[in-house]
GUPA-362238 format. One record per residue (C-alpha): x, y, z; residue in three letters. Coordinates in nm, 4 decimals, always signed. Each point is the difference from the previous one (the first is absolute). Layout:
N
<atom><u>X</u><v>Y</v><w>Z</w><code>ALA</code></atom>
...
This chain:
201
<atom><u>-4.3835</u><v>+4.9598</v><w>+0.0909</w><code>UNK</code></atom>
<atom><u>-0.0210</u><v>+0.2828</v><w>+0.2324</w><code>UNK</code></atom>
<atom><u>-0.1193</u><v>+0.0590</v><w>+0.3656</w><code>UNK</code></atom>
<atom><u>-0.3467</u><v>+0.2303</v><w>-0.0134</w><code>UNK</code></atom>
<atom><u>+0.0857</u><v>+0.3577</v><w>+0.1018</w><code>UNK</code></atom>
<atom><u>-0.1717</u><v>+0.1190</v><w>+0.3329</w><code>UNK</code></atom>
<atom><u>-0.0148</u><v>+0.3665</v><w>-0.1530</w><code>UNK</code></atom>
<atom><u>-0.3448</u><v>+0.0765</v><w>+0.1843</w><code>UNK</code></atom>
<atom><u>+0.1539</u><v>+0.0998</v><w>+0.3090</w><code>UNK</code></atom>
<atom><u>+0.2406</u><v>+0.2442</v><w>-0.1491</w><code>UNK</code></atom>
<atom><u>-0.2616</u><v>+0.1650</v><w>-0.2516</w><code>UNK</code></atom>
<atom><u>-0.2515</u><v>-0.0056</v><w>+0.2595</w><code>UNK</code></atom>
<atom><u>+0.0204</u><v>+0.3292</v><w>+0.1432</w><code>UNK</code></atom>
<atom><u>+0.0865</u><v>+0.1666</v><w>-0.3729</w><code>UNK</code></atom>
<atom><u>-0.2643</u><v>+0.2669</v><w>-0.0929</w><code>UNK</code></atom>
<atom><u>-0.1691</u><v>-0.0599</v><w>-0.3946</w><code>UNK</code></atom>
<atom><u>+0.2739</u><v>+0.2243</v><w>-0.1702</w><code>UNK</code></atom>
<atom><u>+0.2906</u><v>-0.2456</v><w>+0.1732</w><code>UNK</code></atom>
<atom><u>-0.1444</u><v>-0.3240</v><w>-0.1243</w><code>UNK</code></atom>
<atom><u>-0.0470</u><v>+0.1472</v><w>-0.3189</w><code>UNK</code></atom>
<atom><u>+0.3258</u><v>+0.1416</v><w>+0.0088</w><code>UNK</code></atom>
<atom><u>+0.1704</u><v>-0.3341</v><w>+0.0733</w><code>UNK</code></atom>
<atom><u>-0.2238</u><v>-0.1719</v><w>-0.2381</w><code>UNK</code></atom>
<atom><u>+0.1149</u><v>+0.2070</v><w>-0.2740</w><code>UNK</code></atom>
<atom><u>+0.3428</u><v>-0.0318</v><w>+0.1102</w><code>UNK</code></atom>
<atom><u>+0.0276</u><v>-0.3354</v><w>-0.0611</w><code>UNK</code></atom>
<atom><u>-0.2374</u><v>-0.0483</v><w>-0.2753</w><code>UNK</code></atom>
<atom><u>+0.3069</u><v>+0.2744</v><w>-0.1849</w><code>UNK</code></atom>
<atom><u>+0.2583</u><v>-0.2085</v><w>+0.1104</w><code>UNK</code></atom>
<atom><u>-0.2062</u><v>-0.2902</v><w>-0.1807</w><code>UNK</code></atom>
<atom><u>-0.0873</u><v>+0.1892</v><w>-0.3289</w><code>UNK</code></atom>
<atom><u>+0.3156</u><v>-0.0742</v><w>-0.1842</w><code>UNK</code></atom>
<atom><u>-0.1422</u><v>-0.3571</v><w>-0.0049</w><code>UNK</code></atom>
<atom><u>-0.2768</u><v>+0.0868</v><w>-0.2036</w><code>UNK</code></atom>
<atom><u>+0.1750</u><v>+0.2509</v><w>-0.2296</w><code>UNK</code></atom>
<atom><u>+0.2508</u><v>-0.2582</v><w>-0.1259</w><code>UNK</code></atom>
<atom><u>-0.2320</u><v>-0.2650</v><w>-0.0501</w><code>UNK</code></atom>
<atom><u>-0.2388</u><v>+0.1963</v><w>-0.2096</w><code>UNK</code></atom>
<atom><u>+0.2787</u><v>+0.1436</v><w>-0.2174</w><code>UNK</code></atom>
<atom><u>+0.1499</u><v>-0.3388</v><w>-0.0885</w><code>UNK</code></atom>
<atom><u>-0.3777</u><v>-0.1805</v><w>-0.0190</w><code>UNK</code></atom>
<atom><u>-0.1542</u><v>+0.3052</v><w>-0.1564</w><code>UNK</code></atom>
<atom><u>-0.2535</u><v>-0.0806</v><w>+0.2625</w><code>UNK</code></atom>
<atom><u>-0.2474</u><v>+0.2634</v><w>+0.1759</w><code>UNK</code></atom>
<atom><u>+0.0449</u><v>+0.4132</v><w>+0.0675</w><code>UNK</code></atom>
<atom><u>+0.3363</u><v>+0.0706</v><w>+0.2026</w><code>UNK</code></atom>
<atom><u>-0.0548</u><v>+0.3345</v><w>-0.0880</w><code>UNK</code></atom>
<atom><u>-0.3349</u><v>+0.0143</v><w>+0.1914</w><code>UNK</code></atom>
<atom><u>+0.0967</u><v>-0.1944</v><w>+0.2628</w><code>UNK</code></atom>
<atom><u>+0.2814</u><v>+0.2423</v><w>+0.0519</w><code>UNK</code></atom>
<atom><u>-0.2871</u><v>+0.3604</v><w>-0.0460</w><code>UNK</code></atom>
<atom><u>-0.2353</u><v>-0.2086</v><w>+0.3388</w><code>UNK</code></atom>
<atom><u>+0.3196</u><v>-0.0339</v><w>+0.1896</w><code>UNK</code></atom>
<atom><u>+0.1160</u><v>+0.3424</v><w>-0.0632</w><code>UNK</code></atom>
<atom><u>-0.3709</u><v>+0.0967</v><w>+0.1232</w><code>UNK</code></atom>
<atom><u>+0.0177</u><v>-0.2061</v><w>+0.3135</w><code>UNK</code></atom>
<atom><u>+0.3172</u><v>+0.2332</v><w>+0.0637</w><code>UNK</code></atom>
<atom><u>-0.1715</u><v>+0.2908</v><w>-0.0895</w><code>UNK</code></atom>
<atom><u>-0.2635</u><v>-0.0650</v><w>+0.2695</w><code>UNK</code></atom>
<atom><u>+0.1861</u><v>-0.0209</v><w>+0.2709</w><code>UNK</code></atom>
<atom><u>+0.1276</u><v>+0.3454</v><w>-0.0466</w><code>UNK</code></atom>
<atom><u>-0.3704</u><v>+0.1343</v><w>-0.1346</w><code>UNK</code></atom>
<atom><u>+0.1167</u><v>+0.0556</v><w>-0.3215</w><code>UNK</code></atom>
<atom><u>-0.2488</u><v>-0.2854</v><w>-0.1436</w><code>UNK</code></atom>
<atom><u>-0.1987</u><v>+0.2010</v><w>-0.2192</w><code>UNK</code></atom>
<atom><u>-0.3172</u><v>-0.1749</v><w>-0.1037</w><code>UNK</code></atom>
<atom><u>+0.1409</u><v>-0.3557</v><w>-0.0732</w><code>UNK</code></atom>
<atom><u>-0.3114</u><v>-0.2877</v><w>+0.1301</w><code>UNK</code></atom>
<atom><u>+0.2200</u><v>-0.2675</v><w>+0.1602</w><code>UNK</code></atom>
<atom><u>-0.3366</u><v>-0.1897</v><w>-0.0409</w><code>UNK</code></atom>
<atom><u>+0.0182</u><v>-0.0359</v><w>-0.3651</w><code>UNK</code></atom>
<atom><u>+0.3830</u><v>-0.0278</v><w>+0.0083</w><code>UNK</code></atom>
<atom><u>-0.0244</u><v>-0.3362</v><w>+0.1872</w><code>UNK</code></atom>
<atom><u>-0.2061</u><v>-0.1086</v><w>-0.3140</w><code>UNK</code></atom>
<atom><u>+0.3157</u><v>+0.1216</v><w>-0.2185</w><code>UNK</code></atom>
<atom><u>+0.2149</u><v>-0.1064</v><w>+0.2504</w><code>UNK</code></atom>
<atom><u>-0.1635</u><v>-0.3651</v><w>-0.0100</w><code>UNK</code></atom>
<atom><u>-0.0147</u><v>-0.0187</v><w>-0.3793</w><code>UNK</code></atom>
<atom><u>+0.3872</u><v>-0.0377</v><w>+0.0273</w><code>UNK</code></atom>
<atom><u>+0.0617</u><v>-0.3197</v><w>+0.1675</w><code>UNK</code></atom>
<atom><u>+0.1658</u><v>-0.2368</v><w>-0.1760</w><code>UNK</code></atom>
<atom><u>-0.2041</u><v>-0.3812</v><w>-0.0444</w><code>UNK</code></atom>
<atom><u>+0.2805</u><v>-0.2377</v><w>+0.1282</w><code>UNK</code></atom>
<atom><u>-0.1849</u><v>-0.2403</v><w>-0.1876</w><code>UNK</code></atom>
<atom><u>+0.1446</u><v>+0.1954</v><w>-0.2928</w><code>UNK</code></atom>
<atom><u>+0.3107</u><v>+0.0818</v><w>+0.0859</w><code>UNK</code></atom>
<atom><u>+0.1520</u><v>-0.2762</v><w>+0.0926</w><code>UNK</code></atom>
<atom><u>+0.3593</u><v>+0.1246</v><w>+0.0841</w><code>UNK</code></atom>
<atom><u>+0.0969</u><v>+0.1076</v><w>+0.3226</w><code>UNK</code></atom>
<atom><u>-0.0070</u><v>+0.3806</v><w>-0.0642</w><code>UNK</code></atom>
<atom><u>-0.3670</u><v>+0.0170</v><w>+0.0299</w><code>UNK</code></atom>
<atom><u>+0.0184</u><v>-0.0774</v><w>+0.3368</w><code>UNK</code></atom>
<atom><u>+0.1688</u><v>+0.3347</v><w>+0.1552</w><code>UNK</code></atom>
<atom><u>-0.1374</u><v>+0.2328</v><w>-0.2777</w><code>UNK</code></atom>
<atom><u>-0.3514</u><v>-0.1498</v><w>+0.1212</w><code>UNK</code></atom>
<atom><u>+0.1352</u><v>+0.0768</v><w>+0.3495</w><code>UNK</code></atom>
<atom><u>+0.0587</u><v>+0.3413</v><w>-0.0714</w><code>UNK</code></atom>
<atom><u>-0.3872</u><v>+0.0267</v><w>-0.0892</w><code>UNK</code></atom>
<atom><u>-0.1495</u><v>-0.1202</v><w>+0.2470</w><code>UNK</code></atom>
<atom><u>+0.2269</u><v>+0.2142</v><w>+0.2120</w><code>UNK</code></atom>
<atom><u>-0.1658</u><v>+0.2843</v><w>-0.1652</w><code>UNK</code></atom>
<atom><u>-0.3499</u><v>-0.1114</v><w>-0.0305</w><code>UNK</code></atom>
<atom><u>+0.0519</u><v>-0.0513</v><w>+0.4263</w><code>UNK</code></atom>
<atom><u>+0.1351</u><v>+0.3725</v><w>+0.0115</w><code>UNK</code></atom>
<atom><u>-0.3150</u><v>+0.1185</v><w>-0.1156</w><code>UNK</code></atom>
<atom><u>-0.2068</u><v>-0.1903</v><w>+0.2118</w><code>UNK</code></atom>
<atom><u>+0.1870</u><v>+0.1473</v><w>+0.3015</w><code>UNK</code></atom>
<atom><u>-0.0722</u><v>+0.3633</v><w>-0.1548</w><code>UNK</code></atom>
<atom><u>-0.4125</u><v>-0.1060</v><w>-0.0333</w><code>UNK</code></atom>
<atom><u>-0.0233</u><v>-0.1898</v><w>+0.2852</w><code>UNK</code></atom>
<atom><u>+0.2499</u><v>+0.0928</v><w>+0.2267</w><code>UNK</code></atom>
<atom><u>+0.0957</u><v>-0.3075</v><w>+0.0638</w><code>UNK</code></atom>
<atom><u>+0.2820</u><v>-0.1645</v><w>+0.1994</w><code>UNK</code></atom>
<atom><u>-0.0419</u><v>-0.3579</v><w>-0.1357</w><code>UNK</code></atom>
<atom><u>+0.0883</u><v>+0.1333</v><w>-0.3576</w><code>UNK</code></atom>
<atom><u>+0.3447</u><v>+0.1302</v><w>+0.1081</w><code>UNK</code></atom>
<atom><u>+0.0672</u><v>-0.2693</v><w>+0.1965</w><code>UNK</code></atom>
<atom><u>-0.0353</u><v>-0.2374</v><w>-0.2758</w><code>UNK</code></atom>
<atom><u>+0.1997</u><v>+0.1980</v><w>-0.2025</w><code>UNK</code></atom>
<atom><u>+0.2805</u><v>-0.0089</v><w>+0.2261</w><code>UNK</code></atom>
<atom><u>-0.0660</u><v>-0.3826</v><w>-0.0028</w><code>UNK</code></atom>
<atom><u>+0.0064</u><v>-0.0156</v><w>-0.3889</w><code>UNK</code></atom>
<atom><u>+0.3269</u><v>+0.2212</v><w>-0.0525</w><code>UNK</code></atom>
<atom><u>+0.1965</u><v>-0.2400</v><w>+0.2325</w><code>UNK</code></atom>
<atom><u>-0.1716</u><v>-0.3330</v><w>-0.1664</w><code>UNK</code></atom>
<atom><u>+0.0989</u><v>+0.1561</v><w>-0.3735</w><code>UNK</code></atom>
<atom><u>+0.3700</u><v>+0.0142</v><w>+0.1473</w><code>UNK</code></atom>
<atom><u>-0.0382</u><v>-0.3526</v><w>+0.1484</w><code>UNK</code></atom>
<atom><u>-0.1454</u><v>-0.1674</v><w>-0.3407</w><code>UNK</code></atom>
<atom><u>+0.2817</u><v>+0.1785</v><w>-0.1482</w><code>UNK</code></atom>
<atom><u>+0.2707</u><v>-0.1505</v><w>+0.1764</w><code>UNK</code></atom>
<atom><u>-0.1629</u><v>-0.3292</v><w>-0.0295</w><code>UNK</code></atom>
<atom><u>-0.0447</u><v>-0.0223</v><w>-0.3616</w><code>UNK</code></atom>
<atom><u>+0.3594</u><v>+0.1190</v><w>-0.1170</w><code>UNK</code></atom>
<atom><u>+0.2604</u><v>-0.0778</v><w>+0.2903</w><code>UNK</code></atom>
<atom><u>-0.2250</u><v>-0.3398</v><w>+0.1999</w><code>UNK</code></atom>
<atom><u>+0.0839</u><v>-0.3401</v><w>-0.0949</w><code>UNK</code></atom>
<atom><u>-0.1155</u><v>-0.3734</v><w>+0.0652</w><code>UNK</code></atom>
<atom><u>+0.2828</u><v>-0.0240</v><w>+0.1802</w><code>UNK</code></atom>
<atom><u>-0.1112</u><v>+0.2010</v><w>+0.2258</w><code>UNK</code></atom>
<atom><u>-0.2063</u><v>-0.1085</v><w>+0.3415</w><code>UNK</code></atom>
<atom><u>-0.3073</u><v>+0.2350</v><w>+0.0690</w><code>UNK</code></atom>
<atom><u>+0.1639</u><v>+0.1293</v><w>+0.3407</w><code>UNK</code></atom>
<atom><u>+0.3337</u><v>+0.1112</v><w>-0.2786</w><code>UNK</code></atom>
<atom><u>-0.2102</u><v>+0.1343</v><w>-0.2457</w><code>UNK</code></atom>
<atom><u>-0.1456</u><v>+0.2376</v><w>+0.2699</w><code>UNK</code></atom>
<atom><u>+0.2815</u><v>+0.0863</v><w>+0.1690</w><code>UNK</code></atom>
<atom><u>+0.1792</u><v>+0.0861</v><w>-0.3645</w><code>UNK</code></atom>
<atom><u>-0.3393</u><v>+0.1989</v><w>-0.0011</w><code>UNK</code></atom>
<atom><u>+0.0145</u><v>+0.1914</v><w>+0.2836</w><code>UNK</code></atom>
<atom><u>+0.3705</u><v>+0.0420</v><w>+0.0498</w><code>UNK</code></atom>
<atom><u>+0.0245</u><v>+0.1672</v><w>-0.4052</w><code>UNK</code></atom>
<atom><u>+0.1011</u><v>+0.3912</v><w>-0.0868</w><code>UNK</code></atom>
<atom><u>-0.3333</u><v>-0.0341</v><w>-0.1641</w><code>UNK</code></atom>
<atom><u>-0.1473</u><v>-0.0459</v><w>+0.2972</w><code>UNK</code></atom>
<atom><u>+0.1356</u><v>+0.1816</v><w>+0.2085</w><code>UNK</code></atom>
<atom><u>+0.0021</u><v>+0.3223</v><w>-0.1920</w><code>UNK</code></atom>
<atom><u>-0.4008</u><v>-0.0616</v><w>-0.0174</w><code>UNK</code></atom>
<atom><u>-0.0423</u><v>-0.0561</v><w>+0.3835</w><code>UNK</code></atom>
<atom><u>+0.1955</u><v>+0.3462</v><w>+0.0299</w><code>UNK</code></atom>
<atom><u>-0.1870</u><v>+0.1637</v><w>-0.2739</w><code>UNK</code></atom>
<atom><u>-0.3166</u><v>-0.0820</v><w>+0.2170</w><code>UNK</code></atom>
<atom><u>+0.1485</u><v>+0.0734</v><w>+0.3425</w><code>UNK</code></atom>
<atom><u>+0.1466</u><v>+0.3489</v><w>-0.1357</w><code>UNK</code></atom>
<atom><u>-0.3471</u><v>+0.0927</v><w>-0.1749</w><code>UNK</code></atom>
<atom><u>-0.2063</u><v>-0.0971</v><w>+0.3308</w><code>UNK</code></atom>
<atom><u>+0.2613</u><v>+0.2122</v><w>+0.2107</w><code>UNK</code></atom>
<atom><u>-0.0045</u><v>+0.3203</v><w>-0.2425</w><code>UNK</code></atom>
<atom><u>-0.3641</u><v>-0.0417</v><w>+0.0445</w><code>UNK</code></atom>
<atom><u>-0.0004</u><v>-0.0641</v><w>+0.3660</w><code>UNK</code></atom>
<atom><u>+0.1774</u><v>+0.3419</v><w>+0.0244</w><code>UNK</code></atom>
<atom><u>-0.1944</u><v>+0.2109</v><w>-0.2003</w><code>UNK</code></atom>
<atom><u>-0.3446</u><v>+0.1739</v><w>+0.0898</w><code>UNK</code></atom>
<atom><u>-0.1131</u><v>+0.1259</v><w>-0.3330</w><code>UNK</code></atom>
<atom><u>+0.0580</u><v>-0.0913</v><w>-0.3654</w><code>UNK</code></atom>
<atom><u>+0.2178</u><v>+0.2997</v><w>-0.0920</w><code>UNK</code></atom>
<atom><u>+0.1174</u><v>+0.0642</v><w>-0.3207</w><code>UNK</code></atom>
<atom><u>+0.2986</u><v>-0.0662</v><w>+0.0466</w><code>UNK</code></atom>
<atom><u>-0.0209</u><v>-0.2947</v><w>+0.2415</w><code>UNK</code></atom>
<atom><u>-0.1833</u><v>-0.1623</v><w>-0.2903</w><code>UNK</code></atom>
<atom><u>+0.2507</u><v>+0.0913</v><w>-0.2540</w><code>UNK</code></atom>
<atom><u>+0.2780</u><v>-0.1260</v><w>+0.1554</w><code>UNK</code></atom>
<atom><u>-0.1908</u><v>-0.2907</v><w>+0.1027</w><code>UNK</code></atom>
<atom><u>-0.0800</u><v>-0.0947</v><w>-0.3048</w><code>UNK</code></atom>
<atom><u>+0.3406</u><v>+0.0640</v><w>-0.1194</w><code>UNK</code></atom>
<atom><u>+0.1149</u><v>-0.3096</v><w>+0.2029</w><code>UNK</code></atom>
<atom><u>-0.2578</u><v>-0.2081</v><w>-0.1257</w><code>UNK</code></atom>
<atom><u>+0.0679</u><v>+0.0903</v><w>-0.3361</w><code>UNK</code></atom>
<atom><u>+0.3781</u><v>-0.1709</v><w>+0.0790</w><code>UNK</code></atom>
<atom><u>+0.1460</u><v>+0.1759</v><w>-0.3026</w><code>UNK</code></atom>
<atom><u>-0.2429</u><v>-0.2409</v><w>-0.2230</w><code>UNK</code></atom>
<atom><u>+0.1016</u><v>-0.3474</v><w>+0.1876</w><code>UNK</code></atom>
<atom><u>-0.2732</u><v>-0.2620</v><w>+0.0897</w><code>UNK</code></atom>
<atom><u>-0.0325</u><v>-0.1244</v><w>+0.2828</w><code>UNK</code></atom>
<atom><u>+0.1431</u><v>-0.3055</v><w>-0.1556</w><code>UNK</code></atom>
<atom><u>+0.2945</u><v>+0.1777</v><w>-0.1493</w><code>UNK</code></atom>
<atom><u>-0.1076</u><v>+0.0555</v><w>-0.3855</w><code>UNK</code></atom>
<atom><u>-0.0729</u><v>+0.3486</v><w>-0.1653</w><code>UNK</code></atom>
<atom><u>-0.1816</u><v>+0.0646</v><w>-0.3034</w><code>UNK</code></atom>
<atom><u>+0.3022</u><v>+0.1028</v><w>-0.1345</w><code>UNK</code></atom>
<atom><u>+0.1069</u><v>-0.3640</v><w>+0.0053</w><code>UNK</code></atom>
């Protein structure tokens, strides 16, 4: 219910650390998602989803140690919720979020720019589904629904989310420690999804 994203051209010119940078950015942004679900479910490993992420973070500063984001995709995979199984709607962005972070760690093996692009297409789409599920209505014509869509706080917080995390990046040569920190500070949102729950909720 969404227009596709044309992120290539902006993430283009990004060197490996900066599309794993925004990957990660966006896949933290997402993670609340998952957490929330899996408390109230009782469903899959927040807790590890949470250590990979926190090791995706690490790398970009060095500070990786020895964790294989080969066998963490396997973890990582093992945590995706079966819609077929869960059939509420809260599936949907907590399998979002995993996705998000199984695509993060193909950018870090394979360096590779379709991953964070799709990401960036995912995160907007979890927003979108959002808004359709708990504020759309038949009432509603298609060309309403979207602009509802598009014109939301939701929505428009996540298009500046992405637009501030691709111009941080745009302006900044190497992965600091502190560039990442506070970089991931803003992702983190004080705990808040990207489609405004926390696992506090």
């Amino acid at each position: 219910m969404t227009e596709l994203l044309n992120l290539e051209p902006e993430l283009e010119t990004f060197e490996p650390w900066q599309l794993t940078a925004f990957s990660a950015a966006l896949t933290e942004r997402m993670y609340p998602n998952f957490a929330l679900f899996s408390r109230l479910v009782e469903f899959g490993d927040a807790a590890k989803l949470r250590q990979v992420l926190d090791g995706v973070w690490d790398s970009l500063t060095g500070r990786a140690g020895k964790m294989n984001f080969e066998v963490q995709q396997e973890a990582v995979e093992a945590n995706m919720p079966d819609l077929e199984e869960f059939d509420m709607y809260g599936a949907l962005p907590a399998l979002d979020a995993v996705v998000a972070l199984n695509a993060t760690l193909s950018c870090i093996l394979e360096k590779d720019l379709t991953a964070a692009t799709s990401i960036g297409q995912l995160s907007r789409e979890c927003v979108a589904t959002f808004l359709e599920v708990t504020e759309g209505d038949d009432q509603l014509s298609d060309e309403e629904l979207v602009k509802l869509i598009n014109t939301h706080d939701l929505m428009l917080a996540e298009d500046d989310f992405r637009e501030e995390v691709i111009e941080r990046l745009r302006g900044q040569k190497t992965p600091t420690a502190e560039f990442v920190s506070s970089l991931r500070e803003l992702a983190r949102n004080e705990g808040v999804s990207n489609i405004g729950i926390s696992d506090e909720d």
